[in-house]
C-alpha positions in Angstrom: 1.0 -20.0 -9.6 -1.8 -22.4 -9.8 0.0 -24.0 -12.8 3.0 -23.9 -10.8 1.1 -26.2 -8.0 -0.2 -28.7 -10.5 3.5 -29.2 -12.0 5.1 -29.6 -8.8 2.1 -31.8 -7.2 1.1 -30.9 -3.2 3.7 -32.8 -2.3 6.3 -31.5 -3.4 5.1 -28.6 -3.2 4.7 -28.3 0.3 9.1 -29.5 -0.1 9.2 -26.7 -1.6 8.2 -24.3 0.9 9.3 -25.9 3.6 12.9 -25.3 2.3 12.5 -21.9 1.6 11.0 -21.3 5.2 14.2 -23.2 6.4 16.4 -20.7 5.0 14.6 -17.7 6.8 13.1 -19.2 10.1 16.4 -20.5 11.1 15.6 -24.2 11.1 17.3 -27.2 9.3 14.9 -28.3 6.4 13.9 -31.2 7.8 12.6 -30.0 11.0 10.5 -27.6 8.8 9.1 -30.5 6.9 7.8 -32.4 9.5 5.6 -29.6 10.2 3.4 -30.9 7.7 2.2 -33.4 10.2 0.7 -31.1 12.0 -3.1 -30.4 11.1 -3.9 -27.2 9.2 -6.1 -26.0 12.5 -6.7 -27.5 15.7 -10.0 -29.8 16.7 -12.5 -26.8 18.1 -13.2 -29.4 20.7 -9.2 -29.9 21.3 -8.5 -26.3 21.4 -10.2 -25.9 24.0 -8.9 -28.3 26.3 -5.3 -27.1 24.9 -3.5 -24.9 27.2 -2.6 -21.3 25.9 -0.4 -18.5 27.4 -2.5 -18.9 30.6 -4.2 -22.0 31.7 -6.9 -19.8 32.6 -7.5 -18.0 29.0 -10.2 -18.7 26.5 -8.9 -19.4 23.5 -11.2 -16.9 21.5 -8.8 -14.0 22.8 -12.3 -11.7 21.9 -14.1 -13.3 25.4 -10.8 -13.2 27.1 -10.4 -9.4 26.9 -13.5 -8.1 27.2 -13.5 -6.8 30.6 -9.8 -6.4 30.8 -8.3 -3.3 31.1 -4.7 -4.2 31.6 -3.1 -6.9 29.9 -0.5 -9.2 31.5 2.8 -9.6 29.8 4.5 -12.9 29.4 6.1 -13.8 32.6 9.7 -14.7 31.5 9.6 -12.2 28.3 8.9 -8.7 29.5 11.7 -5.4 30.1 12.0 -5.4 33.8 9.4 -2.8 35.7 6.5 -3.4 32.6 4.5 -6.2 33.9 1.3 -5.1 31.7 0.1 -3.2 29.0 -3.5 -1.1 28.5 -5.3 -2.9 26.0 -6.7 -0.6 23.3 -9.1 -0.5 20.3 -6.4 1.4 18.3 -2.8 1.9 18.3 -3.5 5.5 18.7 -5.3 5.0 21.8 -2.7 2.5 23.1 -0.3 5.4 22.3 -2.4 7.7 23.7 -2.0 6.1 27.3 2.0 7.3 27.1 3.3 10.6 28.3 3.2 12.8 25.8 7.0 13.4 25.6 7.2 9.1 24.3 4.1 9.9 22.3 5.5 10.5 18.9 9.2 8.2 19.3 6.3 5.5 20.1 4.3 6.3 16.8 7.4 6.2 15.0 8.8 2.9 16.0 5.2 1.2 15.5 5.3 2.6 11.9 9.1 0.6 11.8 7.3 -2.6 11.7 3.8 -2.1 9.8 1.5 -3.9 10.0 3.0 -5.5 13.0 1.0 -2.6 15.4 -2.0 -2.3 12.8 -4.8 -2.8 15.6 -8.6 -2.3 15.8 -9.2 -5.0 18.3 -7.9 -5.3 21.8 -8.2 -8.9 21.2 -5.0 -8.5 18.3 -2.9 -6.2 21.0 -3.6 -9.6 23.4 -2.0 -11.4 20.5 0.6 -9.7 20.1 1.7 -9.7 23.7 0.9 -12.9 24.5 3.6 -13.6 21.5 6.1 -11.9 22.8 6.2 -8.6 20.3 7.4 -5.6 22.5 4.5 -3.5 24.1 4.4 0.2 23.2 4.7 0.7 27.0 8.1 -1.3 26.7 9.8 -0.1 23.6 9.3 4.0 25.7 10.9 2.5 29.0 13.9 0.4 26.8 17.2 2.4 27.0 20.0 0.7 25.5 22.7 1.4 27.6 21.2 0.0 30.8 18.6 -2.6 30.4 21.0 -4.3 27.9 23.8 -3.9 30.2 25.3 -7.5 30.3 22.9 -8.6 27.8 24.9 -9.9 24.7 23.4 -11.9 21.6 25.3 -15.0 23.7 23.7 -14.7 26.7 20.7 -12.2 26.6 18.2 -14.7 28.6 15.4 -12.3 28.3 13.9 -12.3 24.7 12.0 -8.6 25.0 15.7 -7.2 25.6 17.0 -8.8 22.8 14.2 -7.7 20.7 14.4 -4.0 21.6 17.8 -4.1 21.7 18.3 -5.6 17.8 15.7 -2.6 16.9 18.5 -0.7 18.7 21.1 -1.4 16.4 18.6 -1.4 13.3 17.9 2.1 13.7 21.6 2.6 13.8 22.0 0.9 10.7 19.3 2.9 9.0 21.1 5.8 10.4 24.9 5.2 8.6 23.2 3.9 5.5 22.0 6.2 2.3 18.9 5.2 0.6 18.5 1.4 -0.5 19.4 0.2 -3.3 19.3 -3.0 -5.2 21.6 -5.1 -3.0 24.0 -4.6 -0.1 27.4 -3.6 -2.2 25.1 -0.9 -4.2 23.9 0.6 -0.5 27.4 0.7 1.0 29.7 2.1 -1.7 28.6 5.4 -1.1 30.4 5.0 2.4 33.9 5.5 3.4 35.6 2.5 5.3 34.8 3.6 8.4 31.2 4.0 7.8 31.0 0.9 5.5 32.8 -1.4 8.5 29.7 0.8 10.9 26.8 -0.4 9.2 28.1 -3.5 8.6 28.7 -3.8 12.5 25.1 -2.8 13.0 23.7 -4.8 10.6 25.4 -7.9 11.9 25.0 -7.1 15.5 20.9 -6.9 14.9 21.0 -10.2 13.0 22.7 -11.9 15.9 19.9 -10.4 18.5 17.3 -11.3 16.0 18.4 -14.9 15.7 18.0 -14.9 19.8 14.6 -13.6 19.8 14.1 -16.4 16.8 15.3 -19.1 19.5 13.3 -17.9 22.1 10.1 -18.9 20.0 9.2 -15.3 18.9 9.7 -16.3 15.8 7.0 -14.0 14.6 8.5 -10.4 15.7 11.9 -12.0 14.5 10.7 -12.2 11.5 9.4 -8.7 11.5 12.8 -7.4 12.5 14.5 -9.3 10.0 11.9 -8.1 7.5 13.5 -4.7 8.5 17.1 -5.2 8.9 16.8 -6.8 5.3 14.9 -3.5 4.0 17.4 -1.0 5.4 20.6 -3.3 4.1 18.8 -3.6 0.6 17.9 -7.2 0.5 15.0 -7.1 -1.4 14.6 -11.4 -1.5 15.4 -11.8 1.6 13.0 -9.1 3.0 10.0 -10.5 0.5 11.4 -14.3 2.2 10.4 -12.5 5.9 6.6 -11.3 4.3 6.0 -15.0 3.4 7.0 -16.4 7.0 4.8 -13.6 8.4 1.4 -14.2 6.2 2.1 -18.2 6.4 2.3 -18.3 10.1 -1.4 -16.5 10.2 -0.6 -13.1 10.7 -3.5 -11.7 7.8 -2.3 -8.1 7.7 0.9 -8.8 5.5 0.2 -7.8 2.3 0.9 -10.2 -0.6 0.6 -10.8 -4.2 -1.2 -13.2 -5.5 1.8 -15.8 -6.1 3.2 -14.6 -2.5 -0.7 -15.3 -1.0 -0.6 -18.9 -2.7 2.3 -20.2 -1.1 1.5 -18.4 2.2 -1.6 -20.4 2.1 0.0 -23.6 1.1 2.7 -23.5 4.5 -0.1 -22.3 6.5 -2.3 -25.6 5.4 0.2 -27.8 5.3 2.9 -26.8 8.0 0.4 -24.9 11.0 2.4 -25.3 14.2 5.9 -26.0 13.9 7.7 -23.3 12.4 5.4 -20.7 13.4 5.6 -21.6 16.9 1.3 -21.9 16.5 0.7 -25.4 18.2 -1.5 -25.1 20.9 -1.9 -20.9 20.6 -5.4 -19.1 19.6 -5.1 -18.0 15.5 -5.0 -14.7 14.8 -8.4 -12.6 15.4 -10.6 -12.0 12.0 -9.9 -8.3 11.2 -13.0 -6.5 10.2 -13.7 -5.8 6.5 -13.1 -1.9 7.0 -10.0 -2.8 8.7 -9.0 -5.1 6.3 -9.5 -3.3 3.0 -7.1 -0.5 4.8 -5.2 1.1 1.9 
C-alpha cells in the first residue's frame, strides 16, 4: 500500500478515494472531493465554541455524560413515544434495562450490525444516539406495520423509521435467501421465481430506505445497513466498500486490513467532515486498550 501511495502521489491519491467513497456514500465525486478542504480535525480552541447536537453539550461527550442517566434522543430523529435512552457501560447492561420478553430479539439485532453496538463507555452509546443510530429501547418498540404506516422510502420524513424499517426488510431478505455466495446470481439461483422476485423485492426495498436514512445525514448507520444488505445479497466489494466509509469517517471499531486501514486513514486526513457528516460533531471516544484488542 505504501508503495501504492508513493506511485499515486497524496494527491491523487486522496482522487482516488474520494471516488470510491462517491460510489458508496451516495454523493457525486466532486462533492466528495471538496471534502479535502476540510481540516483533518477541528482547532481544540474552535471546537469548542462549535455548536454540537446541543448547544449546551461539551464536546468531550466523557464530561457530558457523567451524571446522566438518561440520554436525550435527537429531536426530529426518534420512533414516536422513545424520547431517551439509559445510557450504559455495556450493551448488556443497556439490554439489560429492557423487559425480559425484548431481551434476547434486542441482543440479536445489536449483533446484525457489529461493531455498530460494541460499547464500554456511555460516552460511545451518547455517540451513537446523538448520530442518529436506532436506540436498543427503539428497535423493541418499532413494529412495522404501524409506525411505518404511511412512511414510504418517498416520503418517510422521520429518519429512525426509515432506519428500522430498512432493517425490516433486511431481515426479510436474510430470511428468503440460502447461504451467500460469491455474488448475487450464485445466492438466488437456488430460488424459484417467486422467491428470487421476493428477495429481490426486499433487497431493493431496504436499499431505497437506506439511501433515505443516507439523505437525512445518518450516513454512518446507513452505511452499516448497507454493509448488511450487501452481506446477505453476497456483495462481497460492495460490503468491504461500506467497512471503508465506516473506519474513514472515525468510527475505530471496524476492523481492517492493513491496505483497508491505509486508505481509511488517508479519507479520514484528508476528507474529515463532509462525507461523514463530522463537521462541527465530537470524534469518536478513544476505546480502552482491553476494549480495543477485543478478539
Amino acid at each position: 500500500m505504501s508503495a501504492l501511495m508513493r506511485r499515486l502521489g497524496a494527491g491523487a491519491l486522496v482522487a482516488a478515494i474520494a471516488a470510491a467513497v462517491a460510489g458508496f456514500a451516495g454523493r457525486d465525486a466532486a462533492d466528495v472531493a471538496d471534502a479535502a478542504s476540510v481540516p483533518a480535525r477541528l482547532d481544540e480552541r474552535d471546537a469548542q465554541r462549535t455548536p454540537v447536537s446541543r448547544a449546551t453539550r461539551p464536546v468531550d461527550l466523557r464530561d457530558a455524560v457523567r451524571d446522566v442517566a438518561l440520554w436525550p434522543l435527537p429531536a426530529d430523529a426518534h420512533l414516536p413515544g422513545v424520547t431517551r435512552s439509559r445510557l450504559s457501560s455495556s450493551l448488556e447492561d443497556w439490554i439489560a434495562g429492557l423487559p425480559a420478553a425484548d431481551q434476547e430479539r434486542a441482543r440479536r439485532y445489536a449483533a446484525r450490525y457489529s461493531p455498530a453496538y460494541e460499547i464500554d463507555d456511555k460516552a460511545v452509546q451518547a455517540w451513537l444516539l446523538d448520530r442518529g443510530f436506532p436506540s436498543i429501547e427503539e428497535f423493541a418498540a418499532f413494529d412495522y406495520a404501524r409506525d411505518a404506516a404511511g412512511c414510504t422510502p418517498q416520503n418517510c420524513a422521520n429518519p429512525k423509521i426509515a432506519a428500522l424499517s430498512a432493517d425490516h426488510f433486511i431481515a426479510q431478505l436474510e430470511q428468503a435467501l440460502p447461504p451467500a455466495g460469491a455474488g448475487g446470481d450464485r445466492v438466488l439461483g437456488g430460488l424459484d421465481d417467486a422467491a428470487r422476485r421476493a428477495a429481490a423485492q426486499s433487497y431493493l426495498q431496504a436499499g431505497l430506505y437506506v439511501d433515505r436514512v443516507r439523505k437525512s445525514g445518518n450516513v454512518l448507520f446507513a452505511a452499516y445497513l448497507d454493509l448488511r444488505r450487501e452481506q446477505a445479497f453476497g456483495h462481497d466489494a460492495r460490503a468491504g466498500a461500506n467497512r471503508l466509509f465506516i473506519a474513514a469517517c472515525g468510527d475505530t471499531r471496524m476492523r481492517l486490513d492493513q491496505g483497508q486501514a491505509t486508505l481509511a486513514a488517508a479519507l479520514l486526513q484528508n476528507a474529515y467532515g463532509s462525507p461523514c457528516n463530522n463537521v462541527g460533531k465530537p470524534a469518536f471516544p478513544s476505546v480502552s486498550p482491553a476494549f480495543a484488542a477485543r478478539p
